[in-house]
Structure formats: C-alpha cells, structure tokens
C-alpha positions in Angstrom: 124.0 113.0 87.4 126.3 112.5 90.2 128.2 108.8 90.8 128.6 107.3 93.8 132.3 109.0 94.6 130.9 112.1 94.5 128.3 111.4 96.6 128.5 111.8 100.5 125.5 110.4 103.2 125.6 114.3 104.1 124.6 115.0 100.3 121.3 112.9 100.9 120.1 114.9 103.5 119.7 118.1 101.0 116.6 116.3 99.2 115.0 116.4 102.4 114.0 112.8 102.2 113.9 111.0 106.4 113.4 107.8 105.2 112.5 105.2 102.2 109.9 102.8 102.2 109.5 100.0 99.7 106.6 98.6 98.7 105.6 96.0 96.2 104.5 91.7 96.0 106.7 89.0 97.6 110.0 88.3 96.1 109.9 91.8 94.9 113.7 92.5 96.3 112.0 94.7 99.7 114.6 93.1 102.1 117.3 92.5 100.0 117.4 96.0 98.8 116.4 97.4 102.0 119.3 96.2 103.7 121.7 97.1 100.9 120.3 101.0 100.5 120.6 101.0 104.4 124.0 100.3 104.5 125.0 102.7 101.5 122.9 105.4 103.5 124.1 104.3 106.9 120.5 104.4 108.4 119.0 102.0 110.0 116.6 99.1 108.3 113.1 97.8 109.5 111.7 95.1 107.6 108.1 95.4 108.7 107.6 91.4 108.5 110.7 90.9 111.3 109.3 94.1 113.6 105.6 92.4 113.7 107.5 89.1 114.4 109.3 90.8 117.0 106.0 92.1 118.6 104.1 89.1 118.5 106.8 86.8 119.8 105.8 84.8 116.6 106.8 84.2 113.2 104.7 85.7 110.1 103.5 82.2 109.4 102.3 81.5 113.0 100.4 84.2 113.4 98.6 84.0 110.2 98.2 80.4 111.5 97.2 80.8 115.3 95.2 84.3 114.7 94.3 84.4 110.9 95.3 87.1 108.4 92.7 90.0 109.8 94.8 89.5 113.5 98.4 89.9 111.5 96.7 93.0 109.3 96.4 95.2 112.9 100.2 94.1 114.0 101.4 95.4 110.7 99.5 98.8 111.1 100.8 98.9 114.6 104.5 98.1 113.5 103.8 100.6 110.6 102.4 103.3 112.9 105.5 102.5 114.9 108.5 102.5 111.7 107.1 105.8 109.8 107.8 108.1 113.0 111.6 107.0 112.3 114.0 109.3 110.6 117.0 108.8 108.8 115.4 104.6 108.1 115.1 102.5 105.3 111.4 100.4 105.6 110.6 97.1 103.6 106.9 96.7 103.9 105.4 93.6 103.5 103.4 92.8 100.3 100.0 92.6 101.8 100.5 96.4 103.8 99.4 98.9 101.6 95.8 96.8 101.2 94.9 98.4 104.3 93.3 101.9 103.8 94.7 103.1 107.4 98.4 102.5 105.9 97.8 104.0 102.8 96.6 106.4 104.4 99.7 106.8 107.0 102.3 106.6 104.4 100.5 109.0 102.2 100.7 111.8 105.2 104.5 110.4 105.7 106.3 114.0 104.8 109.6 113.9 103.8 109.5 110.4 102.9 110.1 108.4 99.5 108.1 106.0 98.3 109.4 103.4 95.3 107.4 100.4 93.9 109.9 97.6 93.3 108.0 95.7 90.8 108.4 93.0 88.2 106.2 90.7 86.6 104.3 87.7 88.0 106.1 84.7 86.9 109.2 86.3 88.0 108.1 86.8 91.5 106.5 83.2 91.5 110.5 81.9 90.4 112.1 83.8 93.4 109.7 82.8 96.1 109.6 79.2 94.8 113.8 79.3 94.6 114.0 80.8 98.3 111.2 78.4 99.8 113.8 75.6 98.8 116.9 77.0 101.3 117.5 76.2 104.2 115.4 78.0 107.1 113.4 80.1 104.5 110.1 81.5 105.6 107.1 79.6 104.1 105.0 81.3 101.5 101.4 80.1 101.9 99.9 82.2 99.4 101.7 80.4 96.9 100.5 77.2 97.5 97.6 78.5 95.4 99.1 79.9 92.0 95.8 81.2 90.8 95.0 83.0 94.1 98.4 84.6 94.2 98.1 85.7 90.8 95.2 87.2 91.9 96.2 89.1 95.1 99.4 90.2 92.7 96.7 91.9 90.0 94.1 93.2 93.2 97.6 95.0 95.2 99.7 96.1 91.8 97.4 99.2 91.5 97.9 100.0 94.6 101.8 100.2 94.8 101.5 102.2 91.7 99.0 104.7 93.4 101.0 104.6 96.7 104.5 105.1 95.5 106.2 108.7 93.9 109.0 105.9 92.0 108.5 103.1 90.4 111.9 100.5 89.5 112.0 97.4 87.4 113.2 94.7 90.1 113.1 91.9 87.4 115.5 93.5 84.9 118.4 95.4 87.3 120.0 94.2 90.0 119.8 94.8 94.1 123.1 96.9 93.6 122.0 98.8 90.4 118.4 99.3 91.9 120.5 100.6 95.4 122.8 103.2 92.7 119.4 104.2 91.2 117.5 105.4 94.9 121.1 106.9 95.7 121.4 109.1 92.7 117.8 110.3 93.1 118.2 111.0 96.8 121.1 112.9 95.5 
C-alpha cells in the first residue's frame, strides 16, 4: 500500500473519485474529519449543517425551533442537491440526512463519488456530544436531551449508513488523522 510520501493530490484523481461524503450519527467525527481529509486532499469542505445555516440565515437549532424538523429536512435536501454537483469536495452530512429517501436517493446516483460510514457505538457518541455541549459556543444537541429517544434514532438511521455507504471505519477506535491516512490510501 502506498504511505503518504508517496502519495501526490494528482495520485487521487486516478481512482476517479470527485468527492467524499461522510455519513453517520452525531459525534461521529463528520466535521472533524471532513476538514482534516479536505486539507490533506486540498479540496474544498462543505459541512451540510453550516451550508443549511448559511441558507436560512439561522442556526441548526433555530430552525428546528422556529420551523420544526420537517422545515430543516427540505433545506438539507436543498443544500444537498446543491453540495453533490461539486467536484474535487469533501461533504460532512448531518446525522439525520440520509433518513430522507430523496437523499438517498441523490447520493446513491452521485457517480464518482465515495461514500464511508464513520461509525462507533452509542455510548461513545453520547460521551462526545455530552463533552462538546460543555465548550464554550458549542451547538446545542436537543436530541440528546432524551437518551432513550436518541438511542432510538441511532438504531432506526445505523442501517441506513450501512446501506448508503461503499466504506465503513471505526470512528471510536482510530483517530481523526488515522481515519484521514485510511480514506487517503484508499483514494490512492
């Protein structure tokens, strides 16, 4: 397998792969890893969460507060619709996107794009979210004010991250820059 040194962004484009798109529950490592990969790659990044925030003028939080969660579903297909026609991008979905049938759907007829589940168990998940809910400016969590319904809602969307993606990583055992090595020696 190649190592990063012999490696160049040029080398990436062989695979025919346009973009990345990770899916998987909150706290999963989507943004973190997203931004790390898109750097190593030098293409751009598009958290879904920030380009809906972008075109609703709101944050994730207010919308679902203000319009409910069906409103937020159609910005997310929207900003979804809008990400996937990008090339040469790195996208972090939100937790909740591939629920919708439309995005499956979409990213399903996305040629030339990879797919990877970042996933790890529960009570993992439930540590980060908790640990990042306590810094400073961090975006609330609702969903997680209800253990037993977020356990739930992780169960109901697990299957279909698995169905959806073509890889599947352990985000609870390796880190954001070993999980960022892994993508680059596939896309290699």
């Amino acid at each position: 397998m190649a190592t990063s040194c012999n490696v160049t962004v040029e080398d990436t484009k062989l695979c025919g792969v346009k973009r990345v798109v990770l899916t998987g529950f909150m706290g999963s490592g989507k943004s973190t890893i997203g931004k790390l990969l898109a750097q190593r790659l030098e293409w751009s990044f598009i958290d879904l969460d920030l380009a809906i925030e972008e075109r609703c003028g709101r944050t994730v939080p207010q919308i679902f507060a203000e319009f409910g969660e069906n409103r937020f579903r159609v910005e997310e297909s929207a900003a979804l619709l809008t990400a996937i026609k990008g090339t040469n991008a790195v996208i972090a979905l939100g937790g909740g996107a591939p629920e919708t049938s439309a995005n499956r759907d979409l990213l399903r007829a996305a040629s030339e794009t990879m797919i990877i589940h970042l996933d790890a168990p529960f009570e993992t998940l439930q540590k980060r979210c908790l640990r990042q809910a306590e810094k400073p400016g961090a975006t609330s969590r609702p969903l997680f004010s209800n253990l037993e319904g977020a356990r739930a809602r992780y169960m109901a969307r697990r299957p279909l991250y698995e169905a959806l993606s073509t890889i599947r990583l352990n985000a609870a055992t390796q880190s954001p820059p070993e999980l960022v090595e892994i993508v680059w020696q596939l896309l290699a």
